[in-house]
DSSP file (Angstrom, degrees, kcal/mol; ACC not computed):
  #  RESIDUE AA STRUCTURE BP1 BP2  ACC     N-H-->O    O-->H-N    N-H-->O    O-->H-N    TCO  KAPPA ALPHA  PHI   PSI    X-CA   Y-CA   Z-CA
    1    1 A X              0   0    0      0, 0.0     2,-0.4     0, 0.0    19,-0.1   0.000 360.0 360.0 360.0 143.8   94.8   88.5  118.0
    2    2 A X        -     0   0    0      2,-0.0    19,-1.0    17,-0.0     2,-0.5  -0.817 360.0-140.0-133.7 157.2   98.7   87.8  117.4
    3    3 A X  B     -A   20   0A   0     -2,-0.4     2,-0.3    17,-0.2    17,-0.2  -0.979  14.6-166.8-135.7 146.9  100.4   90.2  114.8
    4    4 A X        -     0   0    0     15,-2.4     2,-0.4    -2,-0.5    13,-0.1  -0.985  13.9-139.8-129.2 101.4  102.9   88.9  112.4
    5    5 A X        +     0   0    0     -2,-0.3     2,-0.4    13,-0.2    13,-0.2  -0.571  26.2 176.8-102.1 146.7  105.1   91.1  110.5
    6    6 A X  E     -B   17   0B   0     11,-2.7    11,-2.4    -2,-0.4     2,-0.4  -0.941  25.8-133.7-125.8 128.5  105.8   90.2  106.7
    7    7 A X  E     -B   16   0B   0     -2,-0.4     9,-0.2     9,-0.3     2,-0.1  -0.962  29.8-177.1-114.2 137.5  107.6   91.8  104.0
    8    8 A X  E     -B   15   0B   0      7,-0.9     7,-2.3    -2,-0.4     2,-0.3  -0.270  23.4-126.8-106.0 177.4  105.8   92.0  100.6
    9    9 A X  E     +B   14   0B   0      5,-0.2     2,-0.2    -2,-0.1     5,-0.2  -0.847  25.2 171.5-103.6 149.4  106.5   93.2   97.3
   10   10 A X  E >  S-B   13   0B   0      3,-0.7     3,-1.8    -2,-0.3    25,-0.1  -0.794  79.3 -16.5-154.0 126.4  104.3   95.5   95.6
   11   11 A X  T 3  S-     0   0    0      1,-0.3    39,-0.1    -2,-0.2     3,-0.1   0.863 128.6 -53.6  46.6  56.9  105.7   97.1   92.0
   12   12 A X  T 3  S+     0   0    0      1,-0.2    -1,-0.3     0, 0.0     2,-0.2   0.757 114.9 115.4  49.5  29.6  109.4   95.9   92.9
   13   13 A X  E <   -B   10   0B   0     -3,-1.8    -3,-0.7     2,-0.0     2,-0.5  -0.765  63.8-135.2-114.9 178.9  109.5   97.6   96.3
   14   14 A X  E     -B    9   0B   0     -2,-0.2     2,-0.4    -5,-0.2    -5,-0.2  -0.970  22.1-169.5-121.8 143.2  109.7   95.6   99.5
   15   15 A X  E     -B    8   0B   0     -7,-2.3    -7,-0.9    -2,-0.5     2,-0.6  -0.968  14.5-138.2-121.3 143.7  107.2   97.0  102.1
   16   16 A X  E     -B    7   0B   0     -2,-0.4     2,-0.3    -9,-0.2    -9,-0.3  -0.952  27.5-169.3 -99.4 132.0  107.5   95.7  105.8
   17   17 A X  E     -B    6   0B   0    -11,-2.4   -11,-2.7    -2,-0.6     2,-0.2  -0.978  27.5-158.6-102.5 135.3  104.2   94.9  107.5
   18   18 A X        +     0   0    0     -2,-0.3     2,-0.2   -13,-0.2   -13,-0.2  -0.706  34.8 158.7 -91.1 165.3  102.5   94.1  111.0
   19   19 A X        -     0   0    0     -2,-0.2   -15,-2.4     8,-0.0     2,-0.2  -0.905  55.0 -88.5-164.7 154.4   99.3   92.4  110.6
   20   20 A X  B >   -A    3   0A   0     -2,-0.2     3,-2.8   -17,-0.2     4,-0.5  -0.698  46.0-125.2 -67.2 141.9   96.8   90.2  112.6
   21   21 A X  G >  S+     0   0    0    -19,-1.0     3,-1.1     1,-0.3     4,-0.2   0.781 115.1  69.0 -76.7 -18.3   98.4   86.5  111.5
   22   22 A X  G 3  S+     0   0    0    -20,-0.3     4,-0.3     1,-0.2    -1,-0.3   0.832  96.2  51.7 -57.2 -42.2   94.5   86.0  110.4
   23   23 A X  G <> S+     0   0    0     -3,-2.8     4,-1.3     2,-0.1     5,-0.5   0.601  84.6  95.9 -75.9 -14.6   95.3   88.8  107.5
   24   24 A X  H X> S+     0   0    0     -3,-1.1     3,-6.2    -4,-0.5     4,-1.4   0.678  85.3  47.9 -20.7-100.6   98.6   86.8  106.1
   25   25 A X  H 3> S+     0   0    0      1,-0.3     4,-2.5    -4,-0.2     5,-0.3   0.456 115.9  39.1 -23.0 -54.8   96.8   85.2  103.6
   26   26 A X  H 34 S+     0   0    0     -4,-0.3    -1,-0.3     2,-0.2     4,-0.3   0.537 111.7  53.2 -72.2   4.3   95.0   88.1  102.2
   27   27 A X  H XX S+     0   0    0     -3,-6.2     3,-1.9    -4,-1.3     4,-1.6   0.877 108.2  50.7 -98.1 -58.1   97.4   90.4  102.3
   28   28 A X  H 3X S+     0   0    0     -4,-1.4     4,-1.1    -5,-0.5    -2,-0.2   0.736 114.6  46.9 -52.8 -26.0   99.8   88.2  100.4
   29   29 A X  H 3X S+     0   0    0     -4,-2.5     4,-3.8    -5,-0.3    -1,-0.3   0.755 112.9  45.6 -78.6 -25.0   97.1   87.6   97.7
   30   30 A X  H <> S+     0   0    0     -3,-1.9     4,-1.9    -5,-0.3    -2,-0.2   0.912 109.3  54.3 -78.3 -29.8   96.2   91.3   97.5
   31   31 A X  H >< S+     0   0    0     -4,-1.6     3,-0.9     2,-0.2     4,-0.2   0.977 116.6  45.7 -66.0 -80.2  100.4   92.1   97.3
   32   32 A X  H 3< S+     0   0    0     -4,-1.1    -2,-0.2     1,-0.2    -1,-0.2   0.536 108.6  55.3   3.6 -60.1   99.8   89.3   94.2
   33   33 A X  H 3X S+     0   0    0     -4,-3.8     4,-3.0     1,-0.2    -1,-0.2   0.939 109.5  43.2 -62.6 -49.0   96.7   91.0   92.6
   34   34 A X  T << S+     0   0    0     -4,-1.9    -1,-0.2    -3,-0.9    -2,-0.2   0.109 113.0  48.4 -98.1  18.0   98.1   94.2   92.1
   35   35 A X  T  > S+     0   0    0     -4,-0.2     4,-0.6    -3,-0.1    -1,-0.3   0.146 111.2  47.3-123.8  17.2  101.1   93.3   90.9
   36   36 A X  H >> S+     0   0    0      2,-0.2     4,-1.7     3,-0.1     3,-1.7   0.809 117.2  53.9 -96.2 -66.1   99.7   90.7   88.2
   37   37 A X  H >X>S+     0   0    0     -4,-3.0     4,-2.1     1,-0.3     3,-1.1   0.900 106.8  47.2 -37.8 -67.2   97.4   93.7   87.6
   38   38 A X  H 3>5S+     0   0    0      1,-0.3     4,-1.1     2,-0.2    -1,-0.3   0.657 108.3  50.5 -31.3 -45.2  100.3   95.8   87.2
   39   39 A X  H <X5S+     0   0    0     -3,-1.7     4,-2.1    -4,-0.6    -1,-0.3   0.780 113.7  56.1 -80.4 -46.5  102.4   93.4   84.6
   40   40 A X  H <X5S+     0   0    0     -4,-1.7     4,-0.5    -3,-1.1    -2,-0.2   0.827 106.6  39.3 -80.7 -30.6   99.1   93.4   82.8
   41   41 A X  H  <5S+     0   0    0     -4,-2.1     4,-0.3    -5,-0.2    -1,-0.2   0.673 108.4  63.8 -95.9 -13.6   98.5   96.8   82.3
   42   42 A X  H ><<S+     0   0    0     -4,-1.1     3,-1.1    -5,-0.5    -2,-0.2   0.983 108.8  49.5 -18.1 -74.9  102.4   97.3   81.6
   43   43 A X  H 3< S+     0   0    0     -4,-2.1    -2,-0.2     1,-0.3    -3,-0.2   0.607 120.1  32.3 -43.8 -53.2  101.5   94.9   78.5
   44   44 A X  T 3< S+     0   0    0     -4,-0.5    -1,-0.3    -5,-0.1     2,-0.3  -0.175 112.8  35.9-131.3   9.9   98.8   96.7   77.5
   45   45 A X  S <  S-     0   0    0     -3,-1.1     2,-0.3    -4,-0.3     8,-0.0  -0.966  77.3-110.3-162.1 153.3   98.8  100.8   77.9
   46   46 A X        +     0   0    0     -2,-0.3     2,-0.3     2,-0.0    -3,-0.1  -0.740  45.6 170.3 -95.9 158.8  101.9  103.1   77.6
   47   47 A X        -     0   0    0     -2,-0.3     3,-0.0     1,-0.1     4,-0.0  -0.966  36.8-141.7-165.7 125.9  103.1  104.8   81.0
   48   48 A X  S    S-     0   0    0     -2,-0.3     2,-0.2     1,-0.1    -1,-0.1   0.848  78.2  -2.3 -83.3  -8.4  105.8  106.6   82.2
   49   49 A X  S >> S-     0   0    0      1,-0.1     4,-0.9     0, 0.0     3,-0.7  -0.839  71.2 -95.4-144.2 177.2  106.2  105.2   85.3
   50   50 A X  H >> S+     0   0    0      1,-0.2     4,-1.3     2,-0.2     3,-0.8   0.861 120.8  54.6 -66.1 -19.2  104.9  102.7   87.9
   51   51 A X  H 34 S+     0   0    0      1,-0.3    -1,-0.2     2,-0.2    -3,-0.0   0.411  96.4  57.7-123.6  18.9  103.1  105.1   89.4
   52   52 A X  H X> S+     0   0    0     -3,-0.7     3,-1.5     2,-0.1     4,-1.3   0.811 115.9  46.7 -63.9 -49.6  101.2  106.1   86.3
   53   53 A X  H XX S+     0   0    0     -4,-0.9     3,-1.4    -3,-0.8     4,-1.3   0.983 111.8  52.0 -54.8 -81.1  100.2  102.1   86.5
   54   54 A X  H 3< S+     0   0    0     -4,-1.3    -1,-0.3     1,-0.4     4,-0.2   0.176  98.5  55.0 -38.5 -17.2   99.6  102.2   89.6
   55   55 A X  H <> S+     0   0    0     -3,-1.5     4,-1.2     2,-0.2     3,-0.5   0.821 110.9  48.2 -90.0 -52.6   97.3  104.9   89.8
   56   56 A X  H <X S+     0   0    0     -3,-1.4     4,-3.3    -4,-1.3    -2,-0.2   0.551 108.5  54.6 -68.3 -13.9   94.9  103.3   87.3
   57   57 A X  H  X S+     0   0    0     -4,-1.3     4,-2.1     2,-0.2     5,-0.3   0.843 109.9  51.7 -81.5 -46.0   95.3  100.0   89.3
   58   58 A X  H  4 S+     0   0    0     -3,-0.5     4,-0.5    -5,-0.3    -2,-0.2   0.707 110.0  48.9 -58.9 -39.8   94.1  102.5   92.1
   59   59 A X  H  X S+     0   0    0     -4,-1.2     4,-2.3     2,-0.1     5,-0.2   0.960 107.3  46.6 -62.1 -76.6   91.3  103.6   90.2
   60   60 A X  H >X S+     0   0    0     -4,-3.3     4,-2.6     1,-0.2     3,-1.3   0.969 113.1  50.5 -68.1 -37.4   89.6  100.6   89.0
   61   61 A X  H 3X S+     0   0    0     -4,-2.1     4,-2.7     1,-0.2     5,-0.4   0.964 111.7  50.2 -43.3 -65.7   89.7   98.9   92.6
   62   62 A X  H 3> S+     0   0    0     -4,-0.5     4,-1.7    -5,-0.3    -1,-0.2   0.778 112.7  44.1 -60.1 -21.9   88.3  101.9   94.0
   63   63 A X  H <X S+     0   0    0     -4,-2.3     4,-2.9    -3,-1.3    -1,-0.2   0.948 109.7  56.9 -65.2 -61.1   85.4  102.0   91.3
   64   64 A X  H  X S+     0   0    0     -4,-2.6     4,-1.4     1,-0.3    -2,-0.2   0.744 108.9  53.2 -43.4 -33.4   84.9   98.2   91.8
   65   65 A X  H  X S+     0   0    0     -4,-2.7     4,-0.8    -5,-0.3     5,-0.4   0.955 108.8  40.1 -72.8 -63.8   84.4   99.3   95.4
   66   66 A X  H >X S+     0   0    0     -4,-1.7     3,-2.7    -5,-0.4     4,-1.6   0.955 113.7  55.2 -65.8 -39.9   81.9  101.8   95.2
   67   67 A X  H 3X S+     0   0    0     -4,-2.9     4,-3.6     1,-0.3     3,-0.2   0.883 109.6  45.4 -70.6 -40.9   80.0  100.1   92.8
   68   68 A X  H 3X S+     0   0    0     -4,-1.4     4,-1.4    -3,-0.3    -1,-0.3   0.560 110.9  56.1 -49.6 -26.7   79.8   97.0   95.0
   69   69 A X  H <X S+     0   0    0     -3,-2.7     4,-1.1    -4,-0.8    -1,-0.2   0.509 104.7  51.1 -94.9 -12.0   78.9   99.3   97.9
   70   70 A X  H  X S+     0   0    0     -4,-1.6     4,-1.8    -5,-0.4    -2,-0.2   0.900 110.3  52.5 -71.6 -46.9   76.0  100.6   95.8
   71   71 A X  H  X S+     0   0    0     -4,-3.6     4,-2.9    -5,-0.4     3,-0.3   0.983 113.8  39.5 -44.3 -57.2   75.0   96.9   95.3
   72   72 A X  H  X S+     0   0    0     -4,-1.4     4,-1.3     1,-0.2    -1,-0.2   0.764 110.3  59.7 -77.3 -30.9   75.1   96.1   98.9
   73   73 A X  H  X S+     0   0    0     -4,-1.1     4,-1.4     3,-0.1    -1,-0.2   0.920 115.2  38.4 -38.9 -50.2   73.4   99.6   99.7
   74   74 A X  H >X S+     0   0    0     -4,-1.8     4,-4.5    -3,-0.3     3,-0.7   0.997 114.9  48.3 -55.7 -69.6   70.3   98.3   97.3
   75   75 A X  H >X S+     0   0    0     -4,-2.9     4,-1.8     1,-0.3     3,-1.0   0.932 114.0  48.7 -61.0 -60.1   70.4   95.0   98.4
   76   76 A X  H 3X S+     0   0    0     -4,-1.3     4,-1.6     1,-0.3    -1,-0.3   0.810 119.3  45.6 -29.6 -41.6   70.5   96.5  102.7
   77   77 A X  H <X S+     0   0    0     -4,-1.4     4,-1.8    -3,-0.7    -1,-0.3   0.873 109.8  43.8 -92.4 -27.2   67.7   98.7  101.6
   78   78 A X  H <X S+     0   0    0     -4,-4.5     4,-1.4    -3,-1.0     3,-0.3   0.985 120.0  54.2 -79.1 -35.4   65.1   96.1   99.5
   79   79 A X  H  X S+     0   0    0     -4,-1.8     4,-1.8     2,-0.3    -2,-0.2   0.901 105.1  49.5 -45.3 -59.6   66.0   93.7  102.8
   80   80 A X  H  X S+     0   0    0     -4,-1.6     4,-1.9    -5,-0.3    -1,-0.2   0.757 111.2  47.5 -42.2 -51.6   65.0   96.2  105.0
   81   81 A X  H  X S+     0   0    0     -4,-1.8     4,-1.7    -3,-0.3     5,-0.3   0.949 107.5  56.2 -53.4 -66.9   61.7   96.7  103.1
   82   82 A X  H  X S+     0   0    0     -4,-1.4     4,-0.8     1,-0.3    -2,-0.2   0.656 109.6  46.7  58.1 -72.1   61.0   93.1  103.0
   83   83 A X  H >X S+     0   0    0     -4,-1.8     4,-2.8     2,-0.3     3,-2.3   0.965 111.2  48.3 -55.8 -72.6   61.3   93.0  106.8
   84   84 A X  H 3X S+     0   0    0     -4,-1.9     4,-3.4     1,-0.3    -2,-0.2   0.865 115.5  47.7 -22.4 -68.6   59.2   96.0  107.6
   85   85 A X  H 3X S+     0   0    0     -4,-1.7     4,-1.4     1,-0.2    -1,-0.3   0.715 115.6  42.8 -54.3 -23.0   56.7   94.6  105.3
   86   86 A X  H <X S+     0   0    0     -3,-2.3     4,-2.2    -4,-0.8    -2,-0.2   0.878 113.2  48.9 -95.4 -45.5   56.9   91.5  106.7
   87   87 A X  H >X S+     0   0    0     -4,-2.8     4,-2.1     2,-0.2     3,-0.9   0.926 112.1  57.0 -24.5 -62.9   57.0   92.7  110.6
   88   88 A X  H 3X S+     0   0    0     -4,-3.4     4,-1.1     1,-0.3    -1,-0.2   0.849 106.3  47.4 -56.0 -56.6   53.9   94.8  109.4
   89   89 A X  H 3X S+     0   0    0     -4,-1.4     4,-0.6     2,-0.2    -1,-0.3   0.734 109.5  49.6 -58.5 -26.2   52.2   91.8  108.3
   90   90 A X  H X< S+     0   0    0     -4,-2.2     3,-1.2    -3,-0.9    -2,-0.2   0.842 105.3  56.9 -82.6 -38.0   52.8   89.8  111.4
   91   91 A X  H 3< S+     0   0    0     -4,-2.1    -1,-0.2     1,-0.4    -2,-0.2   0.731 108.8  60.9 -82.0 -14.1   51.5   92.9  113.9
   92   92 A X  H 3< S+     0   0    0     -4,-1.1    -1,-0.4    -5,-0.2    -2,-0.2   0.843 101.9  37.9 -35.8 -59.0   48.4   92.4  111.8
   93   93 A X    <<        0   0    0     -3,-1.2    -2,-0.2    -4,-0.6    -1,-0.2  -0.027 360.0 360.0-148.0   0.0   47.2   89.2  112.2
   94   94 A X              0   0    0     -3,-0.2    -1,-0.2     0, 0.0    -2,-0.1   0.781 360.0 360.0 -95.1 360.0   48.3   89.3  116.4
């Protein structure tokens, strides 16, 4: 692993970062998302600051994330069954 340090923008501040050079890309899209998020909900909601924006930007990612970790909870557990069941079948029939 090689670390690369990068300075982003994120709501017109400049942040300096180290990173593994493997994370550039996504970090520089994620710097991107949230501040096209940001411009969008500008557009669209009154606020008194960024960091009213910014908070709600903070929100729905963090929803999107547990609900997506609920998914993958489900999915881990019907997988799990699946296996068992199938395991179960196998020690049967030896």
């Amino acid at each position: 692993m090689r670390e690369l340090t990068i300075n982003i923008i994120v709501a017109d501040r400049s942040y300096r970062l180290t990173i593994d050079r493997e994370e550039e890309e996504m970090v520089r899209k994620a710097a991107e998302t949230i501040n096209n998020k940001l411009k969008g909900f500008a557009r669209n909601y009154s606020f008194k600051d960024k960091q009213d924006l910014l908070a709600m930007i903070a929100l729905q990612y963090t929803t999107e994330a547990l609900q997506l970790k609920e998914q993958h909870d489900f999915v881990a557990h019907k997988i799990e069954q699946r296996l068992s069941s199938l395991d179960n079948l196998l020690s049967d029939h030896q």
